[in-house]
VOZA-212577 format. One line per 8 residues: number of its first residue (from 1); their letters; for each residue x, y, z of N, C-alpha, C. Coordinates in steps of 0.001 Angstrom, whole numbers, m for minus. Example, Ala and Ser with C-alpha at 12.3 -4.5 7.8 and 13.67 -1.06 7.14 Angstrom:
BEGIN
1	as	13190/m5690/7800/12300/m4500/7800/13200/m3300/7800 | 12850/m2250/7080/13670/m1060/7140/12900/30/7870;
! end
This chain:
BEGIN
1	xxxxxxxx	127474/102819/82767/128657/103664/82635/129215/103939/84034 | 130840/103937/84432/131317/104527/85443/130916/105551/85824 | 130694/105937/87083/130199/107013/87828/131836/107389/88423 | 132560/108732/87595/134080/109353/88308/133433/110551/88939 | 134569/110680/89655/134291/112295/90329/135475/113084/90317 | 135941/114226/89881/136891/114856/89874/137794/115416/91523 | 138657/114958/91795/139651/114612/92843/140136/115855/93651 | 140022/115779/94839/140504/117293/95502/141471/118075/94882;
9	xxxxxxxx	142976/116906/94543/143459/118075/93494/143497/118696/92494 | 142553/117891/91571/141697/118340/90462/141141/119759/90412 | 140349/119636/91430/139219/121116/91903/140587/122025/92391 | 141180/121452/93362/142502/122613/93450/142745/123511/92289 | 143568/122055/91422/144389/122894/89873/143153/124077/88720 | 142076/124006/89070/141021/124391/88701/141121/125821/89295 | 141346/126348/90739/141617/127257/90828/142029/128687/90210 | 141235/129578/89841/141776/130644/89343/141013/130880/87677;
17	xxxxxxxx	140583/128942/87108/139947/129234/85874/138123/129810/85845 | 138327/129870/84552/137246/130861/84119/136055/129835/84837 | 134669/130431/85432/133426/129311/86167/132759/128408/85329 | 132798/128973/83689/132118/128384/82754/132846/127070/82171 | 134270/127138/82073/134957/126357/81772/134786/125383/83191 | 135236/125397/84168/134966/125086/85571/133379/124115/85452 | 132499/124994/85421/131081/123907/85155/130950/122916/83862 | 131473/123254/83092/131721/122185/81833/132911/121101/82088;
25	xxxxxxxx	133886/120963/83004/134881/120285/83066/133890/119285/84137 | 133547/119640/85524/132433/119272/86885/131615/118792/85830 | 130827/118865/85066/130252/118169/84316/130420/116976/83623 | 131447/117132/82852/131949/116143/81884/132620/115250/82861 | 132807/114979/83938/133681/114189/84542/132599/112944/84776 | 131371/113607/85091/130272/112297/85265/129471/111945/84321 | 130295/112042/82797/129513/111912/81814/130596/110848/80998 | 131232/110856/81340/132887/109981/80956/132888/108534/80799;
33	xxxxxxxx	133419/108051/80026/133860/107261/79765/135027/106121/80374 | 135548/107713/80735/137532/107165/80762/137444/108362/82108 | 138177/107612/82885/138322/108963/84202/139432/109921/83771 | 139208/110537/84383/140401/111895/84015/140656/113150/84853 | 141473/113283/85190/141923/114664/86639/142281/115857/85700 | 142198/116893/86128/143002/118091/85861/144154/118303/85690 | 145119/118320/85138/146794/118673/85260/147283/119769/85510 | 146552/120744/84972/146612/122223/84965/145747/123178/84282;
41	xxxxxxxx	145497/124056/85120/144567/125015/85042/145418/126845/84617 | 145324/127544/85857/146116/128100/85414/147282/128575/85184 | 148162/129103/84300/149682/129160/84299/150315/130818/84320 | 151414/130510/84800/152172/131695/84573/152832/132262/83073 | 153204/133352/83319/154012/133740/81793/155224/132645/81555 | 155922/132706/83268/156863/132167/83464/156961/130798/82479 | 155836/130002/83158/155684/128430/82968/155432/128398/81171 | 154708/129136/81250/154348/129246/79767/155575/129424/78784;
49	xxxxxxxx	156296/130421/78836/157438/130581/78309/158454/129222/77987 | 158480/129124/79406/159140/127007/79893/158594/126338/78408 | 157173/126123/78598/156547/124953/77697/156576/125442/76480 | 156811/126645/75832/157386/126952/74835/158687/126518/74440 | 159393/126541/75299/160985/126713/75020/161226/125193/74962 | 160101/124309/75580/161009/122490/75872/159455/122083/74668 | 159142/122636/74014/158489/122704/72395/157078/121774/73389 | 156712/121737/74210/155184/121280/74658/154277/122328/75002;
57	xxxxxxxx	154492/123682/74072/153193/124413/73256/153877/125180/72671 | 153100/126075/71874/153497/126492/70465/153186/128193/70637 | 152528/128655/72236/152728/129413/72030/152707/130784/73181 | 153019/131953/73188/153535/132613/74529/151947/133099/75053 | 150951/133302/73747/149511/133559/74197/148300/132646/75129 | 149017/131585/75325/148269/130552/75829/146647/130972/76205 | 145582/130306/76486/144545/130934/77382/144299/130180/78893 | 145634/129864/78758/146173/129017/80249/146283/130228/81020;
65	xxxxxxxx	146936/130926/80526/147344/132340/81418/146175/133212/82099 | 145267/133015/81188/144073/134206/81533/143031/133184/82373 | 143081/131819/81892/142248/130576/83411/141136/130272/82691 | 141337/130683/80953/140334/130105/79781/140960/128815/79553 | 141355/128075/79889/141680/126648/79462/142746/125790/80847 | 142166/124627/80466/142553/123325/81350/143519/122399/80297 | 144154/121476/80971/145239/120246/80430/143996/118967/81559 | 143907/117999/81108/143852/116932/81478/144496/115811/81778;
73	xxxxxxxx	144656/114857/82698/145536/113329/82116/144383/112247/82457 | 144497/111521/81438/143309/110346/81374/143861/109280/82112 | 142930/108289/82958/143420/107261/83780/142334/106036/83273 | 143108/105129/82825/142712/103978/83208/143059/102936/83749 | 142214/101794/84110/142349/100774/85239/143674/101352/86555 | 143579/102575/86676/144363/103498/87831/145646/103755/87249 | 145654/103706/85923/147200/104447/85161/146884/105632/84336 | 147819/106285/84112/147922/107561/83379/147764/107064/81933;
81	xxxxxxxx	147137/106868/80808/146958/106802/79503/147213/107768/79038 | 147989/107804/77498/148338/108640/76552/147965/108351/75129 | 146778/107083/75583/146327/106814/74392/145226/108076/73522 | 145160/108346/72515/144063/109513/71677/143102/108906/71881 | 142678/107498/72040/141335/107199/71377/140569/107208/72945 | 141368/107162/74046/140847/107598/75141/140136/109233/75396 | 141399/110010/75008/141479/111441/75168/139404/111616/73922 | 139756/110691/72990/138609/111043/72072/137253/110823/72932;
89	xxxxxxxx	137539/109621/74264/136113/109875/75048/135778/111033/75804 | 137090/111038/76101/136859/112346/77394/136264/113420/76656 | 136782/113679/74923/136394/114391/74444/134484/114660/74421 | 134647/113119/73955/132927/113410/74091/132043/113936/75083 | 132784/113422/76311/132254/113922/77320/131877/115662/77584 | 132743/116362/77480/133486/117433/77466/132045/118117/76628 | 132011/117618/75076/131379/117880/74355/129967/117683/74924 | 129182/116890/75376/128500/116599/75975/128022/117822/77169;
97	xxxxxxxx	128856/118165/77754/129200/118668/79243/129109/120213/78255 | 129686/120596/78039/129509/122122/76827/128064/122766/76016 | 127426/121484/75568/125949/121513/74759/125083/121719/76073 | 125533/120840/77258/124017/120944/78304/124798/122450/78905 | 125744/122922/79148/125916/124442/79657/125617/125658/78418 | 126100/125002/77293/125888/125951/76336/126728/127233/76407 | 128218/126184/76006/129492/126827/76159/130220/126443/74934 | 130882/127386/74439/131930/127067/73127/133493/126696/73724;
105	xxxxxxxx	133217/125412/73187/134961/124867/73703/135673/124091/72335 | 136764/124881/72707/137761/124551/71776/138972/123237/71956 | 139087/122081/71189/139775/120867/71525/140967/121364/70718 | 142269/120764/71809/143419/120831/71018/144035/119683/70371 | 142755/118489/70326/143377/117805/69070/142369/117667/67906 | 141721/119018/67958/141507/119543/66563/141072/121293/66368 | 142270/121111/66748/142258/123039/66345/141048/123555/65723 | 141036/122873/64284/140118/123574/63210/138879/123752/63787;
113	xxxxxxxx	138108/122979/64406/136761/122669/65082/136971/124038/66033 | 136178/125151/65461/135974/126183/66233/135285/126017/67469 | 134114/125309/67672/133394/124784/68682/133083/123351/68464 | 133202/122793/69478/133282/121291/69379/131562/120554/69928 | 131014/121694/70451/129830/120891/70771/128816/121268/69543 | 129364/121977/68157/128287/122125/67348/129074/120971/66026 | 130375/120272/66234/130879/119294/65280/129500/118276/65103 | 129146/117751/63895/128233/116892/63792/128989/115384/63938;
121	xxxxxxxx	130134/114651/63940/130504/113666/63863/131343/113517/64859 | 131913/112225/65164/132607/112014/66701/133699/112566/66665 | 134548/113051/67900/135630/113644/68425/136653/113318/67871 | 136604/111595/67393/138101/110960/66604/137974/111498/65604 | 136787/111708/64952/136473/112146/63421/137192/113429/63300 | 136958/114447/64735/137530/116116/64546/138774/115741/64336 | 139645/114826/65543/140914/115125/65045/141467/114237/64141 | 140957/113342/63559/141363/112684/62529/141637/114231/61388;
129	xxxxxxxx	140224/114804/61580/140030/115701/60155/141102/116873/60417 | 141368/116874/61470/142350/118126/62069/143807/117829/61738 | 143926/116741/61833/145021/115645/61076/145688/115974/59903 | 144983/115195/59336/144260/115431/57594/144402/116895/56994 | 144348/117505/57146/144173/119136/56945/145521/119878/57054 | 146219/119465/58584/146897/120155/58525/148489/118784/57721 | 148264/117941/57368/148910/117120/56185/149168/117247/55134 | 147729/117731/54811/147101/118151/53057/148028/119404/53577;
137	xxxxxxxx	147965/120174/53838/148787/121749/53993/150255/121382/53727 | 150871/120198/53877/152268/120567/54677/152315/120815/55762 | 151853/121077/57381/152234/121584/58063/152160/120173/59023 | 152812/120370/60095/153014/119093/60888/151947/119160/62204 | 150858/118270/62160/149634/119004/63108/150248/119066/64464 | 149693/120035/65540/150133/119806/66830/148841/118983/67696 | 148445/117819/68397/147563/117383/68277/147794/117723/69720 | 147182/117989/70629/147149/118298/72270/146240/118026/72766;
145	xxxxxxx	145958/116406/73067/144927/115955/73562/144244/116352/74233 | 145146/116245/75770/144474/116936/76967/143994/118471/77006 | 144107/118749/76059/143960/120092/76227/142225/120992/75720 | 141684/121364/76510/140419/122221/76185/140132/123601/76366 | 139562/124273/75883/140018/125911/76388/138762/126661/75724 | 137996/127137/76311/136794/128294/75827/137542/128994/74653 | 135967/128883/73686/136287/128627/72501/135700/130778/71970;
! end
């Protein structure tokens, strides 16, 4: 397996978040699959409000604000990927990286999964089922890959 390391500006954008989330992210980076940097850590009301208003989140409570949650962007062969089934390794990782700290983290491409390191089946499976669910409902899922946040 690749040996990544999370990037000076990585640890920068990290700044300000919660230590537990912080040691589970430092973790999961050398447990990976798929490399992946930080995008953002923590946010303002301001910014928040922004990503409400241009509909890339859903909501003014974020736990971006309080430095309980990170955004990711996945890289491969040195490009930015937006593929899920990538985001689904990092996931594992993550998951991985959460069970050895023994931290509850919440994935935003599967909401429902209250904690993701006690899901018994793989990460595609959560948000497949996170999918699925919110389909069966009617409702249109919001799937937010990059996104992880103490659960």
């Amino acid at each position: 397996m690749p040996q990544f390391k999370l990037s000076s500006t990585s640890l920068d954008r990290m700044t300000g978040i919660d230590m537990l989330l912080s040691s589970v992210m430092r973790t999961a980076i050398s447990h990976t699959t798929i490399d992946f940097g930080i995008s953002e850590g923590l946010r303002s009301q301001e910014r928040q409000a922004h990503l409400v208003d241009t509909g890339k989140s859903q909501t003014l409570q974020s736990k971006h604000i309080d430095g309980k949650a990170v955004d990711v962007l996945a890289y491969k062969n040195g490009n930015i990927t937006w593929d899920h089934a990538d985001f689904d390794q990092i996931a594992e990782a993550v998951r991985h990286a959460a069970k050895l700290h023994n931290v509850a983290i919440r994935w935003g491409a599967a909401w429902t999964v209250p904690d993701i390191k006690d899901w018994a089946d793989s990460m595609r499976q959560a948000r497949m089922s996170y999918v699925e669910q919110r389909t069966h409902e009617g409702r249109k899922p919001f799937v937010d890959s990059p996104h992880f946040e103490l659960a």
